[in-house]
VOGU-3710 file (C-alpha; in Angstrom, 3 decimals, decimal comma):
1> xxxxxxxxxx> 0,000/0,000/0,000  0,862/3,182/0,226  2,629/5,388/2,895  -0,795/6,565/4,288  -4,047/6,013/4,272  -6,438/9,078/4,419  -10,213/8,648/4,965  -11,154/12,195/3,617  -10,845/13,107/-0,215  -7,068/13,795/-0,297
11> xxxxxxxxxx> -4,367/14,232/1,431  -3,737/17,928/3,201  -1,181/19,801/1,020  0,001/21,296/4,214  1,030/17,722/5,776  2,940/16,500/2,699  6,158/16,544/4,077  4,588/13,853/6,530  4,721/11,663/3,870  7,747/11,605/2,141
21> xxxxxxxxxx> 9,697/10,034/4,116  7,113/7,319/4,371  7,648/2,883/4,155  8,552/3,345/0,087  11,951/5,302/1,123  12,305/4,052/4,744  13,086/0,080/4,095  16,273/-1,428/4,389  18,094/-2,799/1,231  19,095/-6,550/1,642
31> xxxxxxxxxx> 22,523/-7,609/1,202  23,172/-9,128/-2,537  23,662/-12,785/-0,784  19,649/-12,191/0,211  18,509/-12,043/-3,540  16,323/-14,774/-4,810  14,818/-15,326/-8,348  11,854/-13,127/-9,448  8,653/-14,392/-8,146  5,062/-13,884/-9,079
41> xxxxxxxxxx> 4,551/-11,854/-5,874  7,507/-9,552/-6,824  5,977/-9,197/-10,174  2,433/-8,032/-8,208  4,677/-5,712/-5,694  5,815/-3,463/-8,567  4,596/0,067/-8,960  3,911/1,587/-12,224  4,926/5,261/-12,924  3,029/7,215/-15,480
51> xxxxxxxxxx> 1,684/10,471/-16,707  4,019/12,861/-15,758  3,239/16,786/-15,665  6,178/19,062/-14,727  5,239/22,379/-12,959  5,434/25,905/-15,349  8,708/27,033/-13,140  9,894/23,249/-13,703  10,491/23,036/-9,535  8,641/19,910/-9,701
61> xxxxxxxxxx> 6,829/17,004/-11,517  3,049/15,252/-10,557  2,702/11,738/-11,571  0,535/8,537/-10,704  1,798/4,887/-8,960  -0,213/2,152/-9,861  0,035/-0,855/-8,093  -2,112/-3,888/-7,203  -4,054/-4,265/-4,038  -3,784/-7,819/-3,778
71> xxxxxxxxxx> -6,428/-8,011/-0,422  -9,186/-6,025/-2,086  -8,345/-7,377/-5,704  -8,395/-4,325/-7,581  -5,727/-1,349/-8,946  -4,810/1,313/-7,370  -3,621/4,686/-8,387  -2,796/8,111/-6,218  -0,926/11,371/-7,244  2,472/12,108/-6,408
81> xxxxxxxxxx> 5,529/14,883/-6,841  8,315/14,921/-7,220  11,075/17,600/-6,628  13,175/18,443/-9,199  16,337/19,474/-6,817  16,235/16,393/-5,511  14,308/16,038/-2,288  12,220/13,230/-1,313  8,989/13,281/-3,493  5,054/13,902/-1,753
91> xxxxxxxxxx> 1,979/11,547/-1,802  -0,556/13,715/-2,633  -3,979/11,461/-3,038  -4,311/8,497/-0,550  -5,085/5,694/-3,388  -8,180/4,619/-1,844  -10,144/6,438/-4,982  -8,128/6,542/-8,060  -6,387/9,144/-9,667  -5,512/10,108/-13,222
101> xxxxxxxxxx> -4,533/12,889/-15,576  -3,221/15,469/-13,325  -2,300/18,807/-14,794  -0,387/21,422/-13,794  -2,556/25,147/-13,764  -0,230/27,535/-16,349  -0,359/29,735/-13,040  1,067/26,827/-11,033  -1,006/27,329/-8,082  -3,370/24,449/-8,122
111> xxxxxxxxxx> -3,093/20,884/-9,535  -6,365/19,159/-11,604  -6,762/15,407/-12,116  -9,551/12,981/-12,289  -11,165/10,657/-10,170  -14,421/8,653/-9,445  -15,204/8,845/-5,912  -18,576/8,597/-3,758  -21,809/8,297/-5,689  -20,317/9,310/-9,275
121> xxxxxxxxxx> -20,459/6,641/-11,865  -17,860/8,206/-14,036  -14,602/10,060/-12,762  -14,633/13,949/-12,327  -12,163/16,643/-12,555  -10,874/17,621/-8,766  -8,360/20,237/-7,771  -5,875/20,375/-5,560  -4,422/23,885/-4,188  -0,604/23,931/-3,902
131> xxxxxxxxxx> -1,011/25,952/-0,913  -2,264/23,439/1,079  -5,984/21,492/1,839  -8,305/19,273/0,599  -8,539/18,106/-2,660  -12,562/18,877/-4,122  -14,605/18,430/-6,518  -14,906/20,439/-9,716  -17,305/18,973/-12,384  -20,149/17,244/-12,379
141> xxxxxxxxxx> -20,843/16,318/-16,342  -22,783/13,878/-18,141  -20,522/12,072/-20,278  -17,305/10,516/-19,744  -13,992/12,743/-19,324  -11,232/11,341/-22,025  -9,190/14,336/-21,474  -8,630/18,035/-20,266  -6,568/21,109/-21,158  -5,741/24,295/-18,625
151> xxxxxxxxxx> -6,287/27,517/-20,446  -3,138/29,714/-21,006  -5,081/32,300/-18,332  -5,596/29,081/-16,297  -9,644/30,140/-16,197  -10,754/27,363/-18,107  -10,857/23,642/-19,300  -11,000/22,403/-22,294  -12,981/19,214/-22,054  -12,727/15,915/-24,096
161> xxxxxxxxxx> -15,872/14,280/-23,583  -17,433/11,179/-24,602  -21,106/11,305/-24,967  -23,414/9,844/-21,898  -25,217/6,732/-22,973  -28,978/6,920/-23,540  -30,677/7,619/-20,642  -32,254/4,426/-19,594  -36,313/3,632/-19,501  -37,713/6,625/-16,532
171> xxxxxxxxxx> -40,240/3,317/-15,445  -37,643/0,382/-14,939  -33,755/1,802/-15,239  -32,761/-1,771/-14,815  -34,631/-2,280/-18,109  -31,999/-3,090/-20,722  -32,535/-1,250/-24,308  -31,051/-2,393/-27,520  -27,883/-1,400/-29,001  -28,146/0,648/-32,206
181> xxxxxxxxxx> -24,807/1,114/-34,344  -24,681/3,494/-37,570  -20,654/3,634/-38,159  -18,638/1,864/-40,184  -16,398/1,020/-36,766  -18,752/0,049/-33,974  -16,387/-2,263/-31,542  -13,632/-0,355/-29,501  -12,303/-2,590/-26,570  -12,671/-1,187/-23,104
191> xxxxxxxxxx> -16,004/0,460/-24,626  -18,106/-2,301/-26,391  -20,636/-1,518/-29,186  -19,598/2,254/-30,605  -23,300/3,445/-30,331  -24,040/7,030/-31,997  -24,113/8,832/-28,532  -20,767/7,356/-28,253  -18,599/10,217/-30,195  -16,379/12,714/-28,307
201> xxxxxxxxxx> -16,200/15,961/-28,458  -14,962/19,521/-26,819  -16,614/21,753/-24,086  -15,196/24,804/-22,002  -15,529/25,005/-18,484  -15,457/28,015/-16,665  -13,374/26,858/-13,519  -14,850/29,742/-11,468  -18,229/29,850/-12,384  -18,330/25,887/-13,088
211> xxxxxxxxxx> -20,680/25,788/-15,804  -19,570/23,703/-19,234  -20,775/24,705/-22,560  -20,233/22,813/-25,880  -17,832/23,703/-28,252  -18,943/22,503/-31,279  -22,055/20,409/-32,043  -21,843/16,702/-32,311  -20,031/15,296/-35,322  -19,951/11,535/-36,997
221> xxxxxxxxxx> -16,196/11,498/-35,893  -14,661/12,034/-32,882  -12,566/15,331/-31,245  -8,838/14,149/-30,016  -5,638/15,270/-29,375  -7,170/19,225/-28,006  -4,374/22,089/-27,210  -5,277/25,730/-27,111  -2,973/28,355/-28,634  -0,708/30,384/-26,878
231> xxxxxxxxxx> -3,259/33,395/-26,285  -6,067/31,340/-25,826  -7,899/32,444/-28,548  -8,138/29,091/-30,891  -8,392/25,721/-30,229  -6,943/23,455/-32,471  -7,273/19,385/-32,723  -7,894/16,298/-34,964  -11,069/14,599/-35,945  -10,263/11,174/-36,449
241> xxxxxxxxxx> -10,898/9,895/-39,904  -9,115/6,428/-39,334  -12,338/4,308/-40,008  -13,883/6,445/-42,579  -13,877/4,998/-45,980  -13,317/8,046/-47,512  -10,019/8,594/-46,033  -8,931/5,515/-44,088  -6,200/6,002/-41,025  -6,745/9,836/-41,350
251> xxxxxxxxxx> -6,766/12,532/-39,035  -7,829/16,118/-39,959  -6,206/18,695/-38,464  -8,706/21,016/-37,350  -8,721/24,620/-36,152  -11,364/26,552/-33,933  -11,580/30,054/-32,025  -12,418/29,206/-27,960  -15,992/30,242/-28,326  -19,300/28,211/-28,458
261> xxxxxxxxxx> -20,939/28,188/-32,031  -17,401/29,138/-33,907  -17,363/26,766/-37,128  -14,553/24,624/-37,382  -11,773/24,822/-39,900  -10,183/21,739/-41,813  -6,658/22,978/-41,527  -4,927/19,610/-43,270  -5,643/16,148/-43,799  -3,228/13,921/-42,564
271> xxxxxxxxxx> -1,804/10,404/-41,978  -2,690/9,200/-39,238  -0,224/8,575/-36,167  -0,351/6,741/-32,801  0,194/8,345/-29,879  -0,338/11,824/-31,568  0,405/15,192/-29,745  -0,214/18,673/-30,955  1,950/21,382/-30,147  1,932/24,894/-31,209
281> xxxxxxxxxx> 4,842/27,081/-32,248  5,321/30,230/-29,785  3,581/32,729/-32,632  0,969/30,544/-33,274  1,781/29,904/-37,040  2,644/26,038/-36,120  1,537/22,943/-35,300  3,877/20,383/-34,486  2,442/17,104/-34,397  2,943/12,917/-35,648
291> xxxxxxxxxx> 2,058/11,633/-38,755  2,228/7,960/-39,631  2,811/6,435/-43,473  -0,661/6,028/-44,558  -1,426/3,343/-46,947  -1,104/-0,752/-46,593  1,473/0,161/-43,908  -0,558/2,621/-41,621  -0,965/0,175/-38,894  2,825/-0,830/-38,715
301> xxxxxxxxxx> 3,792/3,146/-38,969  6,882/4,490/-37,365  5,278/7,838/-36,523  7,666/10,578/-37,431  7,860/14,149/-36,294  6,182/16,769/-38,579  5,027/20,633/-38,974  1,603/21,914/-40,787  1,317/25,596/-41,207  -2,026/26,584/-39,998
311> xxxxxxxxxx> -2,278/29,379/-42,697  -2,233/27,192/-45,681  -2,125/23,603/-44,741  1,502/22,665/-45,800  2,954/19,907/-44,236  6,158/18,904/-43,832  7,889/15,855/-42,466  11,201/17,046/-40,071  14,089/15,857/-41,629  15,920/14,538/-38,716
321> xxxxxxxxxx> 13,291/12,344/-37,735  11,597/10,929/-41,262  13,667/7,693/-40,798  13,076/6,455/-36,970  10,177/6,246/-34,363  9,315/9,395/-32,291  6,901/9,551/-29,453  6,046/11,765/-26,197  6,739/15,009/-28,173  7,044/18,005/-25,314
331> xxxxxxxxxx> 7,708/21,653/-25,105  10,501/22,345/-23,484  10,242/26,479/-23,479  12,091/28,920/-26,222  10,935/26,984/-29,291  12,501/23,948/-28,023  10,768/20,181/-28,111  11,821/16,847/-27,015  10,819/13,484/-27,925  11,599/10,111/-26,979
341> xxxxxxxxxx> 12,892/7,379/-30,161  12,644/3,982/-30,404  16,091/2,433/-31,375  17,658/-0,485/-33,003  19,821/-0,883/-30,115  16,972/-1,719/-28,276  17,240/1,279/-26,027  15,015/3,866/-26,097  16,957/7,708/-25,442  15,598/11,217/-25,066
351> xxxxxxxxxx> 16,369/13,150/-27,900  16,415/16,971/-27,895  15,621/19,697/-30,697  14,984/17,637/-33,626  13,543/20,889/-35,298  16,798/21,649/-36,963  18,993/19,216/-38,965  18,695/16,976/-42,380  18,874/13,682/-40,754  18,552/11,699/-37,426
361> xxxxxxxxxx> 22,137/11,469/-37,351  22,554/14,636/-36,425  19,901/14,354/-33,226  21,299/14,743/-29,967  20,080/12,362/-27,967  20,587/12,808/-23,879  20,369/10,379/-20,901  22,177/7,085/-19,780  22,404/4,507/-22,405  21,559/2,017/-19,359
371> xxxxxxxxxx> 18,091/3,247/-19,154  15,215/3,473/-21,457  12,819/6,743/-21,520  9,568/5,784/-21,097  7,730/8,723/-20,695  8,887/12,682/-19,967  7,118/16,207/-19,360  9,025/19,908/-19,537  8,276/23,002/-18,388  8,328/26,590/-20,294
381> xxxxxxxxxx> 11,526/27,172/-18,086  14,162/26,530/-21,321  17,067/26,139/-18,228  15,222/23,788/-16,389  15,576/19,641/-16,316  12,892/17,348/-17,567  10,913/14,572/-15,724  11,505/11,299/-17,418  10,084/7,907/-16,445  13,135/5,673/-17,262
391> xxxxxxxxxx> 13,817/1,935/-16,672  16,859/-0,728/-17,566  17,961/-4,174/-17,092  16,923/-4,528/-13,405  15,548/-1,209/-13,301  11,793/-0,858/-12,404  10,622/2,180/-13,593  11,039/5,590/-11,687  11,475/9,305/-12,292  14,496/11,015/-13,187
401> xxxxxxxxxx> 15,451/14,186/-13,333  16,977/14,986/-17,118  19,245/18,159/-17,789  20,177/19,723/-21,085  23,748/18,324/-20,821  22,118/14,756/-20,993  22,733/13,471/-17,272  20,571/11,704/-15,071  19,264/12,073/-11,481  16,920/9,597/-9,717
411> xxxxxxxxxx> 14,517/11,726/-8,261  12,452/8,192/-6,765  12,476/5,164/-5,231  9,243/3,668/-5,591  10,594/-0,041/-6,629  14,536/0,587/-5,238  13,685/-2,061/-1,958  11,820/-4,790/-4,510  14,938/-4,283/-7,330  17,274/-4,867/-4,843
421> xxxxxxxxxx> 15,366/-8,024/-3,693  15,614/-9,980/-6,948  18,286/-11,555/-8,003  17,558/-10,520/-11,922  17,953/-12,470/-14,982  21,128/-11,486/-17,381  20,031/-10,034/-20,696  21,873/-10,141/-23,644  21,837/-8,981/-27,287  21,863/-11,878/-29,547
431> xxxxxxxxxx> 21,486/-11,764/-33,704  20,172/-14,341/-36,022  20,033/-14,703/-39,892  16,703/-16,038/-41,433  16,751/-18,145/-44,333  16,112/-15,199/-46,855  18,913/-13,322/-45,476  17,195/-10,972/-42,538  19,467/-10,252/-39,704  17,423/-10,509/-36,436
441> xxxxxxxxxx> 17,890/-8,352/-33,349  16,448/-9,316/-30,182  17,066/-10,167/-26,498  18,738/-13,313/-24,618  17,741/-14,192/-20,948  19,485/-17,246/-19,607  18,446/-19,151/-16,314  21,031/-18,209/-13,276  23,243/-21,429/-12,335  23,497/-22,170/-16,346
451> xxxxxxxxxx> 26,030/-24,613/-16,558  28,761/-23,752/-19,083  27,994/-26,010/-21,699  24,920/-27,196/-20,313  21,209/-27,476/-22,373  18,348/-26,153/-20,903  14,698/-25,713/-21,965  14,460/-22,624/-24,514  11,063/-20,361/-25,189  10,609/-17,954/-27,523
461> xxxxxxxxxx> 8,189/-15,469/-25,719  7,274/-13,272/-28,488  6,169/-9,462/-27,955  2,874/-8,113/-29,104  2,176/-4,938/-31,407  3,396/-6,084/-33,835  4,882/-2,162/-33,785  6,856/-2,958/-30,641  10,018/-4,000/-29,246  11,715/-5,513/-26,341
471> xxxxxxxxxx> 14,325/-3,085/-24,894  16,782/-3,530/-22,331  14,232/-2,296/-19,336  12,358/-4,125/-17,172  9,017/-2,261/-18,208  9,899/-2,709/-21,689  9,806/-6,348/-22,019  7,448/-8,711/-20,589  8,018/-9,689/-17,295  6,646/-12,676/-18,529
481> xxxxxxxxxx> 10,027/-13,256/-19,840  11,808/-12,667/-16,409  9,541/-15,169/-14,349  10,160/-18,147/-17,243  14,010/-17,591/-16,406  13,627/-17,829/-13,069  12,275/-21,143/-13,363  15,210/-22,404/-15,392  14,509/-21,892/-18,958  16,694/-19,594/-21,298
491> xxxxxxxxxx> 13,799/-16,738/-22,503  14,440/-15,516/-26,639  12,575/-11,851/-26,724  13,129/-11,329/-30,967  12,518/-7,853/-32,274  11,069/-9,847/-35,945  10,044/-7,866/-38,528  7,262/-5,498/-38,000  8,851/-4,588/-34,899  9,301/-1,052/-34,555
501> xxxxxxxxxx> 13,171/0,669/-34,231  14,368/-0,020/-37,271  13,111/2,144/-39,333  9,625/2,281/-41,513  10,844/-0,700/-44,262  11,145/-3,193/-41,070  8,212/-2,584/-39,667  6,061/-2,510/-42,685  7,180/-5,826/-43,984  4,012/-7,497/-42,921
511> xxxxxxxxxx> 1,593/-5,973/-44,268  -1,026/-8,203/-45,584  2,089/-10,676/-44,944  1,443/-12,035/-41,827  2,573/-15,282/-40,722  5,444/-14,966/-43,258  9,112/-13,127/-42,774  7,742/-12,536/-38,860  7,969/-16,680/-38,555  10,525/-17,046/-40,331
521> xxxxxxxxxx> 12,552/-13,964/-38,094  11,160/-16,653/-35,106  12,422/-20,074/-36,779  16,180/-18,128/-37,026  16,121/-17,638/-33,291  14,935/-20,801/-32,498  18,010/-22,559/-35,204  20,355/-19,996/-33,798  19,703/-20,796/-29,873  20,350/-24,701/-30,917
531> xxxxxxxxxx> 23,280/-24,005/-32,971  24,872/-21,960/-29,712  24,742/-25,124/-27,567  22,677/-23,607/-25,017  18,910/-24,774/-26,279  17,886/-28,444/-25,615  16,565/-29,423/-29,001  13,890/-32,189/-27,158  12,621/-28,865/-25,201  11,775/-25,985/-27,460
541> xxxxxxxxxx> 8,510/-24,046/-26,171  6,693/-20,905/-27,484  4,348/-18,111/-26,213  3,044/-14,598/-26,425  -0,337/-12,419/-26,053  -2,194/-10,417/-28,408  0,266/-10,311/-31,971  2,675/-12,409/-30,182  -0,566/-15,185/-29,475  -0,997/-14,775/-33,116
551> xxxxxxxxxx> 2,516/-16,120/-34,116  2,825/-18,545/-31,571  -0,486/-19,670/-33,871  1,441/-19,944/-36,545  4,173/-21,386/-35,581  2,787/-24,683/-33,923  0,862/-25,108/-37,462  4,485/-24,819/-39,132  6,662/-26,552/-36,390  6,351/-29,781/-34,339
561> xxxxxxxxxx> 9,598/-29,243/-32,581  8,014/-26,949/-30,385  6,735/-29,366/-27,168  4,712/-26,671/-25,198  3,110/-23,394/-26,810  1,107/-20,950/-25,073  -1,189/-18,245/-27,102  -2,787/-15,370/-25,069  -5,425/-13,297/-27,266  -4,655/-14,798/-30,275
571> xxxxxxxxxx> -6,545/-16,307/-33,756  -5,830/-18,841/-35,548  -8,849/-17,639/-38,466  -9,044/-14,052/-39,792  -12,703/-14,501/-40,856  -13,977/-15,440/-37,689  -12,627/-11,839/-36,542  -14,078/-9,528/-39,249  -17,087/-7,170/-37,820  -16,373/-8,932/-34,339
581> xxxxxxxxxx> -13,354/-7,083/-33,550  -11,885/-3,443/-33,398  -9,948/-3,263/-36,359  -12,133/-2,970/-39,297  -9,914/-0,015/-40,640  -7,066/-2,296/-40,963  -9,315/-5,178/-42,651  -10,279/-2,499/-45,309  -6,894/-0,814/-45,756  -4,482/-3,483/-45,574
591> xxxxxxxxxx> -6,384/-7,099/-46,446  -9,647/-5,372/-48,254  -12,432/-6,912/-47,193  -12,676/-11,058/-47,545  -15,014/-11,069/-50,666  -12,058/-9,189/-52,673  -9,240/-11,568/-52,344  -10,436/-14,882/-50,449  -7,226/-16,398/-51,099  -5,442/-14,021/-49,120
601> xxxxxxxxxx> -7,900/-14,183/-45,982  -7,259/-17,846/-46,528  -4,107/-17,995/-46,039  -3,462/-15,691/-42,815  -6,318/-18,542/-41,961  -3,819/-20,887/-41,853  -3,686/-22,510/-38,173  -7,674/-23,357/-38,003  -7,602/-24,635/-41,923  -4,483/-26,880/-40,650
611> xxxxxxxxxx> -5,092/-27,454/-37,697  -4,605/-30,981/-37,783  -0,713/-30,631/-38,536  -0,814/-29,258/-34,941  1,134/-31,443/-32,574  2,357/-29,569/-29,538  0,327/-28,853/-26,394  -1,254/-25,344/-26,243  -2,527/-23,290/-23,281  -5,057/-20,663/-25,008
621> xxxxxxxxxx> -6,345/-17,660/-23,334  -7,754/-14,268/-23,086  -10,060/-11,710/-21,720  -14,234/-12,822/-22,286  -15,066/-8,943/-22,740  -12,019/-8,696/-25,268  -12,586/-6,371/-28,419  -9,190/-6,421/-29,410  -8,823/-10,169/-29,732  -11,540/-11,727/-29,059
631> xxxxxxxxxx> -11,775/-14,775/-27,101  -13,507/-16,449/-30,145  -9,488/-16,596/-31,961  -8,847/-18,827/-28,865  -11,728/-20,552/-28,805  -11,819/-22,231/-32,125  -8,142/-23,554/-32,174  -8,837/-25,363/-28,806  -11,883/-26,839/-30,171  -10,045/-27,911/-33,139
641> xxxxxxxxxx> -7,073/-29,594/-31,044  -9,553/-31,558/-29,242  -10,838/-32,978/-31,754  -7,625/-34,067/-32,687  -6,787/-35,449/-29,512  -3,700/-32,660/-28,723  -3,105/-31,731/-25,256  -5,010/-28,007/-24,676  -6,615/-25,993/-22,386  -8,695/-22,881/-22,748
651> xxxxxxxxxx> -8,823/-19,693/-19,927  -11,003/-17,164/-20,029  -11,327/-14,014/-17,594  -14,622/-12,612/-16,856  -14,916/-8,800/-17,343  -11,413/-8,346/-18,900  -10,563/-6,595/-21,907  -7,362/-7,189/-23,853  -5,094/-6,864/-20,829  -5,960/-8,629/-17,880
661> xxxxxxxxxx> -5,983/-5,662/-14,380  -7,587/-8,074/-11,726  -4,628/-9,057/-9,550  -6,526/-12,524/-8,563  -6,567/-12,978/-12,208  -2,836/-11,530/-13,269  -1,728/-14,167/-10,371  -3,979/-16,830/-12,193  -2,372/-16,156/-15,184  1,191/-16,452/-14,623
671> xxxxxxxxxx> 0,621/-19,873/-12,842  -1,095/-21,199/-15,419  1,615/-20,871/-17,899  4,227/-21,412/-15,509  2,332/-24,501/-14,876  1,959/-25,500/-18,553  5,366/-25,335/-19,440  7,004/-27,154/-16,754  4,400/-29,977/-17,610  5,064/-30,739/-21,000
681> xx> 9,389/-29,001/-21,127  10,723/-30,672/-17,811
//
């Protein structure tokens, strides 16, 4: 738990410093000879950092800790901050109601966040005064909250709201009412059936007189992605265009003055990025935002930094960055911005000012090579360090302080007393050469006590995305991964292709390809781990979740050396997934739909239509609310391997969506496959 509990709504500015030096900093570190191998309660105990906010004067930084309650079976999330100098950082929210999205005031004298507490179905914005007090309540609106901006003159919020479902029957609310769908897209996991009161879209709220008025009136797409400009005149943001069949993967960037009944104005139409971020140039001229590649190859984009010039549209892709992966753009004050890239080294560094220069070799990229950026905020303070969220190779996650000359301060400790519990696995870089010549990059875990020499069980536990990779950092890979080791087996994390990293030809190899180069990038780790000695041929095992589920599909159609599989949210038959899922946009854009080219849906079919080449035991699994993946993909290949008499089992969580948050059922999980594999590879 946390260092306090607090029975009112927050904890009393005035008493922070009560707190900080609370059990998360206070515990003794164990001596190295008290280490023992990871355990599933370790993986429980860690803390998740996310959703930084530095302070305007850059002093300090707000963020939340997750972690698990195991007792009450639920997550947990409270506010905390952290001091940029260096002292010890402040719980500011108890974690006995969630918190989320906490924002800074421009003024800096008051702190906003959400939260669902008491009798309110959906969380609300609260505010907490830096002076000191109680944390309380500001809004009270229909609809959900996706999002909020401060105004420049901290007055007002900009609200991203989701529409409120239909209100139900006045004469029996318990009475159910029927779904209606109009879109094209009408499945979003986490949400269910897209309905047409569904849409998002922008209100202002007067902070002082708390009323909200609408923006703009409802549209078929939704609002994202909302900043104001620097005066606080305009309001600019994308409608998002990705399932529209008129311009697939798109996002419109759109431009509005801060006033209810102003018409919109289509600034640009533009590919659509992941993870997208709007920031506006000090004059108000710019937008600096993501933009993906559009095309076959939108959903394996590298999303690349660009500028659109509100005036007349013209975009322009930043030279420095049109050939890696940026994310987490941020203002760093003076015209400045930082971002974080995704590299081939598997590491993951800051990089600064990537406005200027003709290519990424010329970015100058900042931190410890040892730790991966995860996440970072900056201030309008050009002088003053950045909060990062950074992790490495037996480094939970925790904040750091990040200067302009690159160097790194811990500013946390959040996970210090578990890291220094565990006696972590050692992770390597390993390469392997595929039959058609691809050289693939990915990571090595071996089993402490390894006897030189020696064969032990091998897994491939393959990453998810696919636009993803496994990075030297504990919350970059799966600590899936890190549990299998500790059990004795040596854990293969390959980067194949469609990974993100290295560059936009590498991860766009799969499209409308799967099952293809990504296998055969898994079959070169699996001949290269025999061919070093270390993997026992008679033992070879394979497993992953959502992408990952779906290759570890494909490769127990393909290979019977494999003894023990496990496939979490995966699908083994494309058709069965087509108007059931969330991805219709990719269906249309990439595959086009079945009726157009059969033969093609037919073969990324391939582990249900051949299923009885299927040989080694598989655990299937996945969430029963899933969206994403349905449970259905699982569903059918276990049903198929029973009728063919191959060892299987099928798990399915009640409630869940694509990733499993019940702790009960996160612990149910990782025994289960623990479980599987040391039944059918020891």
């Amino acid at each position: 738990m946390f260092a306090a509990k607090h029975s009112g709504l927050g904890l009393a500015l005035a008493g922070w410093a009560a707190f900080a030096a609370g059990p998360l900093l206070a515990q003794s570190t164990p001596s190295a000879a008290a280490r023992h191998a990871v355990t599933i309660a370790d993986i429980l105990a860690l803390r998740s950092l996310s959703e930084l906010d530095c302070a305007p004067d850059g002093r300090q930084a707000v963020y939340v800790v997750g972690e698990a309650d195991v007792k009450a079976d639920k997550r947990r999330s409270a506010l905390w901050l952290a001091d940029m100098a260096g002292d010890a950082p402040l719980q500011l929210t108890s974690g006995e109601d969630s918190a989320s999205a906490p924002a800074f005031s421009p003024d800096g004298r008051t702190i906003a966040f959400l939260s669902k507490r008491g009798k309110d179905k959906l969380a609300q914005i609260w505010l907490l005064d830096r002076r000191g007090g109680e944390a309380s309540k500001l809004t009270d609106v229909k609809g959900s909250i996706d999002g909020f901006r401060w105004s420049p003159d901290s007055k007002t919020l900009l609200l991203t709201i989701s529409d409120p479902a239909t209100e139900p029957p006045k004469d029996d609310p318990e009475r159910p009412l029927p779904v209606v769908v109009d879109d094209v897209k009408f499945k979003q996991d986490g949400t269910g059936f897209i309905t047409a009161e569904s849409h998002t879209h922008l209100a202002l709220f007067d902070v002082a007189a708390r009323t909200e008025t609408r923006l703009m009136a409802t549209d078929a797409f939704d609002a994202g992605a909302a900043e104001w400009s620097p005066d606080g005149k305009y309001v600019v943001y994308m409608t998002d265009h990705t399932a529209d069949p008129a311009d697939l993967g798109g996002q419109w960037l759109t431009v509005v003055e801060a006033r209810a009944g102003a018409a919109p104005k289509l600034v640009a139409k533009l590919r659509g990025a992941s993870g997208q971020t709007l920031l506006w140039s000090a004059d108000g001229t710019t937008i600096t935002h993501l933009v993906g590649p559009g095309g076959k190859a939108d959903q394996y984009g590298q999303p690349h930094l660009a500028q659109t010039v509100l005036a007349t549209g013209q975009t322009r892709v930043l030279p420095a960055t049109a050939g890696v992966y940026v994310s987490a753009p941020v203002s760093l004050g003076a015209g400045r911005i930082g971002v974080v890239l995704a590299e081939d080294r598997r590491e993951v560094p800051a990089v600064v000012d990537p406005l200027a220069g003709t290519s990424s070799a010329g970015l100058r990229r900042l931190g410890d090579r040892r730790l991966a950026i995860l996440e970072q905020c900056g201030s309008a303070d050009p002088k003053a360090a950045r909060a990062v969220v950074a992790s490495g190779d037996g480094q939970p996650a925790e904040i750091y302080a990040l200067d302009a000359k690159g160097a790194l301060k811990p500013l946390t400790s959040h996970n210090k007393v578990l890291a220094e519990s565990v006696l972590w696995a050692k992770v390597e870089d390993y390469a392997a050469t595929a039959k058609d010549g691809n050289e693939v990059h990915g990571l090595l875990m071996r089993p402490s006590g390894m006897a030189a020499g020696g064969k032990v069980p091998t897994l491939l536990w393959i990453h998810g995305g696919p636009n993803a990779q496994d990075i030297h950092a504990v919350d970059g890979y799966s600590m899936i991964a890190e549990l299998l080791a500790a059990q004795g087996y040596a854990v293969l994390m390959p980067n194949y292709r469609g990974s993100s990293g290295r560059g936009d030809a590498y991860a766009a190899a799969l499209a409308a390809d799967w099952g293809n180069k990504d296998v055969a990038d898994l079959h070169a780790t699996l001949d290269w781990a025999v061919a070093q000695g270390f993997a026992d041929p008679a033992r070879l095992g394979a497993g992953g979740w959502s992408y990952g589920g779906i290759l570890t599909d494909f490769l127990i159609v393909r290979d019977n050396r494999l003894k023990a599989a496990f496939s979490g949210a995966g699908e083994g038959n494309i058709f069965a997934l087509f108007g059931v899922d969330q991805y219709i946009q990719q269906y249309t854009q990439e595959l086009g739909p079945p009726w157009q080219d059969p033969a093609l849906w037919m073969r990324l079919s391939e582990p249900l239509m051949h299923a009885d080449r299927i040989r080694t035991p598989t655990l299937f699994m996945g969430g029963i609310a899933d969206d994403n993946v349905p449970l259905v993909g699982g569903q059918q290949l276990y049903q198929a391997l029973k009728l063919t008499g191959v060892p299987t089992r099928l798990v399915g969580y009640p409630d869940e969506n694509h990733g499993i948050t019940r702790p009960s059922f996160q612990r149910d999980r990782l025994e289960r496959i623990v479980d599987w594999f040391a039944r059918y590879l020891k």
